[in-house]
N, C-alpha and C positions, 0 to 999 in steps of 0.2 A: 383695118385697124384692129380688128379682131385679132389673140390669139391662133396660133394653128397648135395642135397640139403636142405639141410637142413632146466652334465650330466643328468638327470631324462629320461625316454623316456616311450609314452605310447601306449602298446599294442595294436593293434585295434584290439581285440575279446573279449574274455566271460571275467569278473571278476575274476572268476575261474581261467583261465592262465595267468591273468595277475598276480595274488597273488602268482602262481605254479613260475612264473619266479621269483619275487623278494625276494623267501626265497631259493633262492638255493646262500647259502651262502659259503659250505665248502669248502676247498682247496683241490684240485685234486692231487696236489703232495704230496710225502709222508711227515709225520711230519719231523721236522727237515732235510728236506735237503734244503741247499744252493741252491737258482736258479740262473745259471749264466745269467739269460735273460741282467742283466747290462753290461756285462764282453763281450758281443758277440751281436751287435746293428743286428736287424732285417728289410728287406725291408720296403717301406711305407706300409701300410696295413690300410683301413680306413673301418670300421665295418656299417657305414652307408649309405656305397656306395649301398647296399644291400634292404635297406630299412630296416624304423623301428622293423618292429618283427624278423628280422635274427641280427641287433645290438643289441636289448635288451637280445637277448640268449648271444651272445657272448660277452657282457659288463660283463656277470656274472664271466668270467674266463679269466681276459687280455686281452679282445678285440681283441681276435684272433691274441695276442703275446705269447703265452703262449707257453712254449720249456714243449713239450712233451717227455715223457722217451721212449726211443727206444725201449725197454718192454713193452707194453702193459698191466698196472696194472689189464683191467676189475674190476675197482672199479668207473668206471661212476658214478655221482651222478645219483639216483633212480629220483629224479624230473626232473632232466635236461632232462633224458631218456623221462620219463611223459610228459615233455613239448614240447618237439623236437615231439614227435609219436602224443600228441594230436592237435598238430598246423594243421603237416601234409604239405607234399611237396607245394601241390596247394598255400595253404595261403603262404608259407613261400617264396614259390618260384614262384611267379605266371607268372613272363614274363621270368623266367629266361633260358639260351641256354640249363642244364642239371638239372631238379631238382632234380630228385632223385638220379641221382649221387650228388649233393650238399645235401642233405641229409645224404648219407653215409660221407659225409665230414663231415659235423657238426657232426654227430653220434661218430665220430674217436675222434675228439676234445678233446670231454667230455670222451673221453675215454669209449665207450658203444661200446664196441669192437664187443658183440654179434650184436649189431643191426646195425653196420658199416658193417657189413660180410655178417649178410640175405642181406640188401640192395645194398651191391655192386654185391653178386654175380647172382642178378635178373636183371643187367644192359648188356646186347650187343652188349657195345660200347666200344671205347679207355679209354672213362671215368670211364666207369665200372669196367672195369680190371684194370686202373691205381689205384683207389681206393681197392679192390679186393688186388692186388700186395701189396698196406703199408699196408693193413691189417695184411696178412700172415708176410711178414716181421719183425711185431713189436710184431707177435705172439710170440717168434719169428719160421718159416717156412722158409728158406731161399730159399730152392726148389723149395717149391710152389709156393714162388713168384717171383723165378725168372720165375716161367711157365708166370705166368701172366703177369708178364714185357713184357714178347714173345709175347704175343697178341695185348698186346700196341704198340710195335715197334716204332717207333719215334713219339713222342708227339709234338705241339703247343707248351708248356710251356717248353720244354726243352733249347733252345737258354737262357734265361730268366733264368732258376735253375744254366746249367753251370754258367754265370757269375754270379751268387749272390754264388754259394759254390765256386768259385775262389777269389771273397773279403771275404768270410770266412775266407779263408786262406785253404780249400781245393785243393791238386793237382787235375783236373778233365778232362785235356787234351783238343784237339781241340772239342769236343761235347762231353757231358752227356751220360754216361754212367750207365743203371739203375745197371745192376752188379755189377759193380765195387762199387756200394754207398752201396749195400747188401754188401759186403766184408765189406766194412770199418765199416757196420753200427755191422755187426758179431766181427770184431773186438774191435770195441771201447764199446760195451757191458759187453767185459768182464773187463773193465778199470773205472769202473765206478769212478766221480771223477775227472778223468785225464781233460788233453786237448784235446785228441782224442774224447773223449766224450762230452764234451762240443760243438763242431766243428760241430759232427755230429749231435748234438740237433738240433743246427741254421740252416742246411743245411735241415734238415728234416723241420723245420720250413718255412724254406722259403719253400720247397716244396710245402707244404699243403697251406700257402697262396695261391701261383701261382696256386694251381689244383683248389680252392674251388673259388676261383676269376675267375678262367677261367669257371667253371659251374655254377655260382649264377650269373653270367651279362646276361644281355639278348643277 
């Protein structure tokens, strides 16, 4: 079960990435579907906490409000990919506590499932495998990532997810539980549509906030 290994804002680098960043225009979710991002209010999340070149990637796509599909499309925009690999951890993350695990976080985002996956699973830390774990999860792998939850074992952000998926309207007990959120995430997949689904978008949302904020700060 193991892996095998497989607003305006301006850039401060080449012309080049700056013009790669302001035409990634398309929409990551599927045509026609309803986003409940209205229906279901998201933690504060501020995209410039980060500094300018991690806000201008993420201005392209909701500013890091964006309710990702618990499936994992692997329809990343092709430039967002381009942009994020040619920035590169250093520039994008330069003081920050984990950058290349915040790399595999923005990678996730844009939904570059492949490049979320090499980069998390090259990481040796809690942050690595917490990354690594939504990966497989949105594959969806629920196995595999509960292996990976196991290597995580209690996280920093998890006080923080419990009570943001309990103003969800998540049951999630006295502490976070990463399995129990794989159940519900296997279950509300097959619901798509529903309120079960919508629930688990926001909770995975706030998730990925709290992990990528917890490795992009110094």
């Amino acid at each position: 079960m193991r892996d095998a290994k497989l607003t305006p804002v301006v850039f401060p680098t080449s012309r080049k990435l700056q013009d790669d960043i302001r035409s990634l225009e398309t929409p990551l979710d599927p045509p026609g579907e309803v986003s409940p991002r209205d229906s279901i209010v998201s933690m504060s999340f501020d995209p410039q906490t980060y500094g300018e070149p991690v806000a201008a990637i993420l201005h392209l796509e909701e500013a890091g409000q964006r309710l990702m599909p618990l499936v994992s499309t692997r329809a990343g925009a092709d430039r967002a990919r381009q942009t994020i690999r040619q920035a590169g951890a250093r520039q994008l993350f330069p003081q920050s506590r984990a950058p290349e695990a915040a790399m595999a976080g923005l990678y996730l985002y844009f939904d570059c499932w492949t490049q979320a996956h090499e980069t998390a699973q090259d990481i040796a830390t809690p942050e690595g495998s917490y990354w690594h774990a939504i990966v497989h999860r949105r594959e969806p792998d629920a196995e595999n990532s509960a292996y990976w939850f196991r290597q995580v074992a209690a996280h920093a952000i998890f006080p923080a997810l419990r009570d943001a998926a309990a103003e969800i309207g998540v049951p999630v007990g006295p502490r976070w539980n990463p399995q129990a959120f794989i159940d519900l995430c296997e279950r509300a997949r097959l619901c798509p549509g529903s309120e079960l689904e919508r629930q688990a978008r926001a909770v995975q949302r706030a998730e990925w906030q709290l992990l990528f904020d917890y490795c992009a700060r110094p």
